[in-house]
C-alpha positions as CSV (number, residue, x, y, z in Angstrom):
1,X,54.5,114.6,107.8
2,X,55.3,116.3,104.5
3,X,51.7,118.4,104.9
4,X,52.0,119.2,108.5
5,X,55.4,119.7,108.9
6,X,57.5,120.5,105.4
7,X,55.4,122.4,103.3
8,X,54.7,125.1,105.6
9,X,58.4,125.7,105.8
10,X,61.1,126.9,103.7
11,X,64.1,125.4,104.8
12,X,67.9,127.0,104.5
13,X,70.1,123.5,105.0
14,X,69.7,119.7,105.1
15,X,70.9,119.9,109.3
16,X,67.6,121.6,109.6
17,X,65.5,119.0,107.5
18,X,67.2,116.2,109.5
19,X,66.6,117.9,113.0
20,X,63.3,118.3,112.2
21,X,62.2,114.8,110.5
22,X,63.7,113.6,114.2
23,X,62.1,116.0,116.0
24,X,58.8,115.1,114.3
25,X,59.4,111.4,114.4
26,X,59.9,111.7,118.3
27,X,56.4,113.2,118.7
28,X,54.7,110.9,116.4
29,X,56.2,107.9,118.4
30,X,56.6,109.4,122.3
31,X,53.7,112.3,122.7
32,X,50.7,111.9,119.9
33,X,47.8,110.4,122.1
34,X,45.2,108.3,120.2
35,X,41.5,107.4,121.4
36,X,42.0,103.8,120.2
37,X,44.8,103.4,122.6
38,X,42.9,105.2,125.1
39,X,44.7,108.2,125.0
40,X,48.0,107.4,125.8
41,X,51.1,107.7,123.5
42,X,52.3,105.0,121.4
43,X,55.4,104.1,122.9
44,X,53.7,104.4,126.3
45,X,51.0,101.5,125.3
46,X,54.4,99.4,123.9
47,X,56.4,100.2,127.4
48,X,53.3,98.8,129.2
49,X,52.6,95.6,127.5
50,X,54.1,92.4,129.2
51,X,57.2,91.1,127.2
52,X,56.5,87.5,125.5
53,X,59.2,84.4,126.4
């Protein structure tokens, strides 16, 4: 995170750090596809597995 998205920035408050850490943390877990999941998200691979008893 700190390569892609903080050090190509300068940042003027914390609010903006914060904003976008979430931001970042919402792509990473809701629209990054991966090959080994067969190109679907993370969360979508989680939201489609059965739930265990």
């Amino acid at each position: 995170m700190k390569r892609e998205r903080y050090y190509t920035r300068k940042f003027t408050s914390r609010k903006a750090v914060v904003s976008m850490i979430n931001g970042y943390i919402y792509f990473y877990n809701n629209k990054r596809i991966q090959r080994k999941l067969h190109l679907l998200a993370p969360m979508e691979v989680f939201n489609a597995a059965p739930m265990a008893a």
